[in-house]
OpenMM code with the backbone's topology and positions (N, CA, C; nanometers):
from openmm import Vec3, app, unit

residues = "UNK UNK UNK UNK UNK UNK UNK UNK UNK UNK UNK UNK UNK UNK UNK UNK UNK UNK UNK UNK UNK UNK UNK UNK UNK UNK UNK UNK UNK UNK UNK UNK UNK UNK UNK UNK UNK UNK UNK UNK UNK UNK UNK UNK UNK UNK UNK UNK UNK UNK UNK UNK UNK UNK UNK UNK UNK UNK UNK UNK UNK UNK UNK UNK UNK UNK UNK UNK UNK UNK UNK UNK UNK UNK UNK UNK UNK UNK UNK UNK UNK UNK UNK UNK UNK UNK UNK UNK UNK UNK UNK UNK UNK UNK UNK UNK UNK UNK UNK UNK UNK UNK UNK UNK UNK UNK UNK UNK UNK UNK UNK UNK UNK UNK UNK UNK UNK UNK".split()
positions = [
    Vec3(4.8507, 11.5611, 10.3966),
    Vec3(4.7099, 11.5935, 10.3909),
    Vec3(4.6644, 11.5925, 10.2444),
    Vec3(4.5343, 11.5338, 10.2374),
    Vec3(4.4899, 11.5094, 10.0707),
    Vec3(4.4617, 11.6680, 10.0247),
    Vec3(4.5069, 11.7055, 9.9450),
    Vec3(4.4384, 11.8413, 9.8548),
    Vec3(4.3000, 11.8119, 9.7652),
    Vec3(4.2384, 11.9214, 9.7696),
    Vec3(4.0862, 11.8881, 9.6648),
    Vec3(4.0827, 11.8024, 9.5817),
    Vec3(4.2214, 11.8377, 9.4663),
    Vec3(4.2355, 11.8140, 9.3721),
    Vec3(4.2691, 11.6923, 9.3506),
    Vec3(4.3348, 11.6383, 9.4849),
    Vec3(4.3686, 11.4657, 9.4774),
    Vec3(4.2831, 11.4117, 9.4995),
    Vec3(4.1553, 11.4668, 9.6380),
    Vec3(4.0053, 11.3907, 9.6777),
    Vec3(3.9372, 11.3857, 9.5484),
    Vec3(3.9273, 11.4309, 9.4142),
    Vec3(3.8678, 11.4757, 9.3072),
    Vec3(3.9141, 11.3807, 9.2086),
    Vec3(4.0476, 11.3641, 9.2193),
    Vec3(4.1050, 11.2803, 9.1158),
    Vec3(4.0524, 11.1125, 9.1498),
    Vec3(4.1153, 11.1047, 9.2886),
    Vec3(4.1227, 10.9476, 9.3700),
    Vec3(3.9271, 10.9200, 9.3340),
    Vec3(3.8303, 11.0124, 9.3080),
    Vec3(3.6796, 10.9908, 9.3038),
    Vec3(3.7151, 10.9789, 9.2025),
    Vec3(3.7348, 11.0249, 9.0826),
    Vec3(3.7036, 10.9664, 8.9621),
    Vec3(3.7581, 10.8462, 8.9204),
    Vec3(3.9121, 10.8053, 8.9813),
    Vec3(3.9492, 10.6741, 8.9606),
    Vec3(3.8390, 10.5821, 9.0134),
    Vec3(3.7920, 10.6060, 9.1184),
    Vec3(3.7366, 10.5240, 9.1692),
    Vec3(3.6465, 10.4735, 9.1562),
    Vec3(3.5381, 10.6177, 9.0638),
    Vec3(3.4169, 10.5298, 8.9446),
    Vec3(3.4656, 10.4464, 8.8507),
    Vec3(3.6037, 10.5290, 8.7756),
    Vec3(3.5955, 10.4478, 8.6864),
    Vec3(3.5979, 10.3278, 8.6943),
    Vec3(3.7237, 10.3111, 8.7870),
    Vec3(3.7456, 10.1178, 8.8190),
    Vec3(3.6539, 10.0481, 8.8301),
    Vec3(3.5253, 10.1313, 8.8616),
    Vec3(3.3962, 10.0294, 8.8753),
    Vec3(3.2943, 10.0310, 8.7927),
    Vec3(3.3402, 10.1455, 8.6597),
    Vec3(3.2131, 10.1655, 8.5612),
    Vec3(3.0960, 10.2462, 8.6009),
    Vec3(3.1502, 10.3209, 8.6660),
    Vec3(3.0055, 10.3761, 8.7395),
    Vec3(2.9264, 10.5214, 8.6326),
    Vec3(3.0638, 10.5812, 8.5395),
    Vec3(3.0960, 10.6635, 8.4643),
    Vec3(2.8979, 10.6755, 8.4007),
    Vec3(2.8360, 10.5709, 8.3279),
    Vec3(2.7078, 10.5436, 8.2705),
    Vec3(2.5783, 10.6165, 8.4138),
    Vec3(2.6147, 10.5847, 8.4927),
    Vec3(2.5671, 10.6081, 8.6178),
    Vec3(2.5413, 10.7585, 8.7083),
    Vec3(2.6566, 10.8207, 8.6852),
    Vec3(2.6897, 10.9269, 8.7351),
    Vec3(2.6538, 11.0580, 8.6102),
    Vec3(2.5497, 11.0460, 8.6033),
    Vec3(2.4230, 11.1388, 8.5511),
    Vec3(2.4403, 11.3209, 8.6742),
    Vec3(2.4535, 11.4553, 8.6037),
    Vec3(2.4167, 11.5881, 8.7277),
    Vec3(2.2513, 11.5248, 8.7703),
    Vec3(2.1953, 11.4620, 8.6926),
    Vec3(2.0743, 11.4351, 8.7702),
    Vec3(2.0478, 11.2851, 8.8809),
    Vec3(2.1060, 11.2062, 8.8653),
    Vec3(2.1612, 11.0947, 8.9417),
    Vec3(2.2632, 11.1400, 9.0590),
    Vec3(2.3642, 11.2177, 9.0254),
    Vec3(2.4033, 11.2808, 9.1667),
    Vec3(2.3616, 11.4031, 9.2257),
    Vec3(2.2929, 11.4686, 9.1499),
    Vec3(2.1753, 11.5545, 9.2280),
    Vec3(2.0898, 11.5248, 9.3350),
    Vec3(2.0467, 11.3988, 9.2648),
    Vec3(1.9541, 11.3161, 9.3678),
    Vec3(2.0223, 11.2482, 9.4891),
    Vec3(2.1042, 11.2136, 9.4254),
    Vec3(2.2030, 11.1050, 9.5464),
    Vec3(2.2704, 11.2429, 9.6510),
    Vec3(2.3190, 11.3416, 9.6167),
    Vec3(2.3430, 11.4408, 9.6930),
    Vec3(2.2545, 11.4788, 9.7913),
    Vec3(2.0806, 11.4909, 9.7404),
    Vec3(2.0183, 11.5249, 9.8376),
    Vec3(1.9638, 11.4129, 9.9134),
    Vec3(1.9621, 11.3097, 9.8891),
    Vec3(1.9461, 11.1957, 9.9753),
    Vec3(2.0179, 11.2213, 10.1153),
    Vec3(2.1817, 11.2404, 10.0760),
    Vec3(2.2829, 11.2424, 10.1914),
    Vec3(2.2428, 11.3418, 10.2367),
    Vec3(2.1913, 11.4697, 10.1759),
    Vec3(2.1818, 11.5745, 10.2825),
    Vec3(2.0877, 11.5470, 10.4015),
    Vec3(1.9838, 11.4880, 10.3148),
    Vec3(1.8391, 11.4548, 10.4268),
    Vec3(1.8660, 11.3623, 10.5263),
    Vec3(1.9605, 11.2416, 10.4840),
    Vec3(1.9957, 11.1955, 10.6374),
    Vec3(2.1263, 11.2467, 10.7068),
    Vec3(2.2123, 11.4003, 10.6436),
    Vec3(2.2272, 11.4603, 10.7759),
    Vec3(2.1671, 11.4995, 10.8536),
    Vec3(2.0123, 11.6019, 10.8370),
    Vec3(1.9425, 11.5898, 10.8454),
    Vec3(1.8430, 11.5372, 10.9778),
    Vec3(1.8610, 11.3901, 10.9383),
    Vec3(1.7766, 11.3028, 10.9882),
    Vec3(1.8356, 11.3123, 11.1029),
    Vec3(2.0071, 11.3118, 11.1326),
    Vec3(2.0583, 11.2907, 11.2508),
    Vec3(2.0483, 11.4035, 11.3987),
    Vec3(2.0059, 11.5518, 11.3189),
    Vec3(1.9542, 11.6354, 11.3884),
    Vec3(1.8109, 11.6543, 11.3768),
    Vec3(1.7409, 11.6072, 11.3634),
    Vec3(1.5555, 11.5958, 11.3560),
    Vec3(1.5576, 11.6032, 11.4937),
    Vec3(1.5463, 11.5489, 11.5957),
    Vec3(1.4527, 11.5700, 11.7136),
    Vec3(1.5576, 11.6491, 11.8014),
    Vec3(1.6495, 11.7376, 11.7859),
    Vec3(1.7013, 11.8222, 11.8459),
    Vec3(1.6473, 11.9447, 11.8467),
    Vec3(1.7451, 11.9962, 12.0096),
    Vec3(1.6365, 12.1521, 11.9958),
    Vec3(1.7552, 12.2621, 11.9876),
    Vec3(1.8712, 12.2105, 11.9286),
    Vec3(1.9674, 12.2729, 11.8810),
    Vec3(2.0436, 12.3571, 11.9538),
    Vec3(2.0047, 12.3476, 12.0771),
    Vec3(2.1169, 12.3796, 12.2112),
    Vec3(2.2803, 12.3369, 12.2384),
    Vec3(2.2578, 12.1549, 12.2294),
    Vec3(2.3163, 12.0808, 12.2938),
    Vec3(2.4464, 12.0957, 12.1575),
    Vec3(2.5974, 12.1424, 12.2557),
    Vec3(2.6939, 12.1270, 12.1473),
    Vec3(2.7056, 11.9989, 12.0956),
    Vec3(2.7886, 12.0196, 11.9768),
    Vec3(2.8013, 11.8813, 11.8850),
    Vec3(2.9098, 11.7898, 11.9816),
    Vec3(2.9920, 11.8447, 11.9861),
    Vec3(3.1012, 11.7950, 12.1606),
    Vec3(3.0385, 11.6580, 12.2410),
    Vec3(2.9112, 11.6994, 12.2501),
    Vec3(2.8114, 11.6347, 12.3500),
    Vec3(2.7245, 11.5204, 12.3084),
    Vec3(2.7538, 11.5127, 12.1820),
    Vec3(2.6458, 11.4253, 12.1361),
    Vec3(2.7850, 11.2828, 12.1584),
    Vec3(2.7132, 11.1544, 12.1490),
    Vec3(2.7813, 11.0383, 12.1817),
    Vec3(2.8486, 11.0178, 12.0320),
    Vec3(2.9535, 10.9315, 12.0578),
    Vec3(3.0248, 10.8718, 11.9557),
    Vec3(2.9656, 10.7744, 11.8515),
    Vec3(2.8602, 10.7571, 11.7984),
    Vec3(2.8102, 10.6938, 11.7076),
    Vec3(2.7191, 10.7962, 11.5977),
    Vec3(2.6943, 10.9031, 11.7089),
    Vec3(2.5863, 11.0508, 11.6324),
    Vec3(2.7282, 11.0661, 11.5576),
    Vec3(2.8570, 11.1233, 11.6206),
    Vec3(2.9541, 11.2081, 11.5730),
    Vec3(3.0201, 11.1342, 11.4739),
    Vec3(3.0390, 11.0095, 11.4896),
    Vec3(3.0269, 10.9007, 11.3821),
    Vec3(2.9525, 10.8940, 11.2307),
    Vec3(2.8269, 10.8811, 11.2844),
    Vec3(2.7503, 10.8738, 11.1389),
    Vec3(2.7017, 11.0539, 11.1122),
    Vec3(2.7436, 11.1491, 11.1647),
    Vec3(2.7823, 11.2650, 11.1257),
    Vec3(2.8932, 11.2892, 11.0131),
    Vec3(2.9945, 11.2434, 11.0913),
    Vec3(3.1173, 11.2182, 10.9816),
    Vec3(3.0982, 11.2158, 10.8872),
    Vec3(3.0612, 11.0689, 10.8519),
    Vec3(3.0153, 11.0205, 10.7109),
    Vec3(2.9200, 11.0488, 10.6377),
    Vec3(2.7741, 11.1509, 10.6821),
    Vec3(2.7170, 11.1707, 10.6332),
    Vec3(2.8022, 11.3265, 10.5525),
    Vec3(2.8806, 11.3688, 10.6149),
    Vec3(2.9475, 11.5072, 10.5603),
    Vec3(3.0077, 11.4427, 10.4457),
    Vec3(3.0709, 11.3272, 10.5057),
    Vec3(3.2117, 11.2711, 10.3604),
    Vec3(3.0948, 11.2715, 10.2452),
    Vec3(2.9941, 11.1834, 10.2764),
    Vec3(2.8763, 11.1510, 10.1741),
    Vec3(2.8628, 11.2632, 10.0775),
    Vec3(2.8088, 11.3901, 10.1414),
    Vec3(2.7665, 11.4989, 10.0712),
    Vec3(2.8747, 11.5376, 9.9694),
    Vec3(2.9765, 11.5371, 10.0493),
    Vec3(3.1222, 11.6029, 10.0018),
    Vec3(3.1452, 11.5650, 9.8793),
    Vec3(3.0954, 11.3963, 9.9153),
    Vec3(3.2062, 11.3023, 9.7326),
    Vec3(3.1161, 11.3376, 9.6720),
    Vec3(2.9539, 11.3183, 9.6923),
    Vec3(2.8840, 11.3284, 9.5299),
    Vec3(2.8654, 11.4736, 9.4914),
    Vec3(2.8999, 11.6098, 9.5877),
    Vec3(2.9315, 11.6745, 9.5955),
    Vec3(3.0300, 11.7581, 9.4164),
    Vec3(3.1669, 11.6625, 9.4382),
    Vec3(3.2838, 11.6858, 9.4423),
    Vec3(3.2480, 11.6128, 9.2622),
    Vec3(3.1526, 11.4980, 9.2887),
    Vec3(3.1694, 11.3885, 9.2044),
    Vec3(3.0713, 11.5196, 9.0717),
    Vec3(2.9907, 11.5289, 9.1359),
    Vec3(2.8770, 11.6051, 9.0535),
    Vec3(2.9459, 11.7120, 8.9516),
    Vec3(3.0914, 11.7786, 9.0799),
    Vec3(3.1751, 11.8726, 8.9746),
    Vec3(3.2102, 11.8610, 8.8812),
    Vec3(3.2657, 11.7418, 8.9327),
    Vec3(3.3319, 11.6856, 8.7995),
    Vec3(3.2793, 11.6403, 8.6550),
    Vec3(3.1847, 11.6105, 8.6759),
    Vec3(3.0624, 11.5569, 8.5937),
    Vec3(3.0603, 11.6506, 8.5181),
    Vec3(2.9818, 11.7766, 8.5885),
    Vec3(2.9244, 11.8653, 8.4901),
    Vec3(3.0672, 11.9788, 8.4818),
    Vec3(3.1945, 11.9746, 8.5351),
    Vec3(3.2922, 12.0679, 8.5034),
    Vec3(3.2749, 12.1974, 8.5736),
    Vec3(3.1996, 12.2123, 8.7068),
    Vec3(3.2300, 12.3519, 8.7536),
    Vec3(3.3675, 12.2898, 8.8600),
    Vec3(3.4215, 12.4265, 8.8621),
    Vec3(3.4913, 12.4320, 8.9141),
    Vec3(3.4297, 12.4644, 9.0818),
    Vec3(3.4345, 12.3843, 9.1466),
    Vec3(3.3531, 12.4017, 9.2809),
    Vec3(3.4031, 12.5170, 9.3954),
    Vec3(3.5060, 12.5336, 9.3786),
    Vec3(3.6346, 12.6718, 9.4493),
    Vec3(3.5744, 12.7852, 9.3819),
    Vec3(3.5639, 12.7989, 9.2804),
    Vec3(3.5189, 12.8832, 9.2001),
    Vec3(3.4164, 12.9623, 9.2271),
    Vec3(3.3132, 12.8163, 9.2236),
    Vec3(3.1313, 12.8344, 9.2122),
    Vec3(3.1396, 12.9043, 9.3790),
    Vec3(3.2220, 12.8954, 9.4462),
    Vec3(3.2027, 12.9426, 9.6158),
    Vec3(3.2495, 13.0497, 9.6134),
    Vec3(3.3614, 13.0983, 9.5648),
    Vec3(3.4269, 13.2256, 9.5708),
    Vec3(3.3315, 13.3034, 9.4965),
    Vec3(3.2687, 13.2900, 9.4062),
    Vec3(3.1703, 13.3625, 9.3058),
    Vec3(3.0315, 13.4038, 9.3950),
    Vec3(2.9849, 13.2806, 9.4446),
    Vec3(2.8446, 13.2823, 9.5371),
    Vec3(2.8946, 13.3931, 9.6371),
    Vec3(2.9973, 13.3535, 9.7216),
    Vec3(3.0523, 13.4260, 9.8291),
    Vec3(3.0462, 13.5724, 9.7795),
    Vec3(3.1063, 13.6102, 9.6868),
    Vec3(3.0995, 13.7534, 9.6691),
    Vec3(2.9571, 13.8451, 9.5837),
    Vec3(2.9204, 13.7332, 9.5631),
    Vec3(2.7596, 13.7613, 9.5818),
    Vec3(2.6450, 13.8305, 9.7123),
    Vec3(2.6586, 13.7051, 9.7621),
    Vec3(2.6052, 13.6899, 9.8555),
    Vec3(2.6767, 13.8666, 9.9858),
    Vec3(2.7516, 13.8868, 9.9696),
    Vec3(2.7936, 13.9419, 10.0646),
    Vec3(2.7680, 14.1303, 9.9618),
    Vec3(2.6861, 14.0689, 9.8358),
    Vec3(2.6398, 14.1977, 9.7648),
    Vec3(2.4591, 14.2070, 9.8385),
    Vec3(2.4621, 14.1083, 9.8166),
    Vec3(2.3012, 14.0694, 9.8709),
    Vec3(2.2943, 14.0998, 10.0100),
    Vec3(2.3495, 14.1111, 10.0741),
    Vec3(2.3478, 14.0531, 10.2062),
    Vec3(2.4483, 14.1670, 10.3127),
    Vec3(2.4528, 14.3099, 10.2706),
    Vec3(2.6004, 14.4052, 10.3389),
    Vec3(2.5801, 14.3925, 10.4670),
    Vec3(2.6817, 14.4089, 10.5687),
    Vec3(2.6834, 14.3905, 10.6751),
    Vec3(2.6054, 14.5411, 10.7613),
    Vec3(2.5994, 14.6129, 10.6931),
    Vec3(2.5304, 14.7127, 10.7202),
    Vec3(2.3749, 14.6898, 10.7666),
    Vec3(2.3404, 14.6214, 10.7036),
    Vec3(2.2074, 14.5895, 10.6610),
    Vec3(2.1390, 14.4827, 10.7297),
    Vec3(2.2556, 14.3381, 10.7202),
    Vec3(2.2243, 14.2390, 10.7545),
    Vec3(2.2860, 14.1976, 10.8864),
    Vec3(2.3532, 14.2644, 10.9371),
    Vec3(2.4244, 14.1957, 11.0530),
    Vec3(2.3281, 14.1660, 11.1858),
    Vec3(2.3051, 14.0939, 11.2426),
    Vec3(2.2668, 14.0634, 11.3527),
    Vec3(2.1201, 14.0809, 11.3660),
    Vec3(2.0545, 14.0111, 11.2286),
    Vec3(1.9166, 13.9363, 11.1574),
    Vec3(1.9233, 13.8529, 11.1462),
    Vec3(1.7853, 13.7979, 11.2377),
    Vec3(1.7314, 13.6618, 11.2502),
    Vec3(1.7129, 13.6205, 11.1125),
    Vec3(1.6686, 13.7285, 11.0346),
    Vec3(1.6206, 13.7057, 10.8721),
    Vec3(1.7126, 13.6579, 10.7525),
    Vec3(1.8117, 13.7053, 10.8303),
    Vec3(1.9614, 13.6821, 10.7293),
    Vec3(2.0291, 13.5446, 10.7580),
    Vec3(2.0198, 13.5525, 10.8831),
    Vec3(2.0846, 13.3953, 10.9726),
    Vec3(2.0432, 13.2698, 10.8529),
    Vec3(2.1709, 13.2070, 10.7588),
    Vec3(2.1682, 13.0674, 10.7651),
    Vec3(2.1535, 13.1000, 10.6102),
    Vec3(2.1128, 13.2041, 10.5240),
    Vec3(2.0913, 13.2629, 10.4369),
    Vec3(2.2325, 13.2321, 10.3260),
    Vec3(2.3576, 13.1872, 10.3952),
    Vec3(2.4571, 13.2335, 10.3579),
    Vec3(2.4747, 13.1450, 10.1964),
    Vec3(2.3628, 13.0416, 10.1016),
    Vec3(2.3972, 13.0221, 10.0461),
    Vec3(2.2637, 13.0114, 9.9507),
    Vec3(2.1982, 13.1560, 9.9450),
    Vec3(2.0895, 13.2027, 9.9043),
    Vec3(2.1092, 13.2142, 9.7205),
] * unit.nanometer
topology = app.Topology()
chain = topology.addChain("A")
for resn in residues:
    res = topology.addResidue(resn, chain)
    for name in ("N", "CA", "C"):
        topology.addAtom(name, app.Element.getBySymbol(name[0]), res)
């Protein structure tokens, strides 16, 4: 199984081999990041968010896939770029967020729901 750190490495070989290094701007994959998000996105637009993912046909779950890998690399790529450590930046948010957010307080709010990366 690939570790982060190899999906992280094998991306940067993989600009480089192609020069992309000039290219790969935090604001160029900022953008390109939210592109991919919007056509995940796109693939749940006219849903009414019932129907499990299980259920949807093999071409949704398909270009689902790849729209995740999408997010993931420029994601991953963006880290690298600008040097956060992305494990990090989550474990940090995470224990944030769960300052913001006590279960006391927030548990079983519509208001809180989905919040988790406020």
């Amino acid at each position: 199984m690939t570790t982060l750190q190899q999906l992280i490495s094998d991306l940067e070989r993989f600009a480089t081999e192609r020069d992309w290094q000039p290219f790969h701007t935090p604001k160029n994959l900022a953008m390109a990041l939210s592109v991919e998000a919007a056509e995940l996105v796109e693939i749940f637009q006219w849903e009414d968010g019932q129907r499990p993912f299980a259920d949807y046909d093999l071409a949704q779950q398909t270009a689902t896939r790849h729209e995740v890998a999408d997010i993931l690399l420029y994601l991953l790529r963006f880290c690298s770029v600008t040097g956060i450590d992305p494990l990090a930046a989550a474990v940090e948010k995470m224990r944030l967020n769960a300052e913001k957010y006590p279960v006391e307080t927030a548990k079983g709010r519509a208001k809180q729901v989905g919040n988790v990366a406020d």
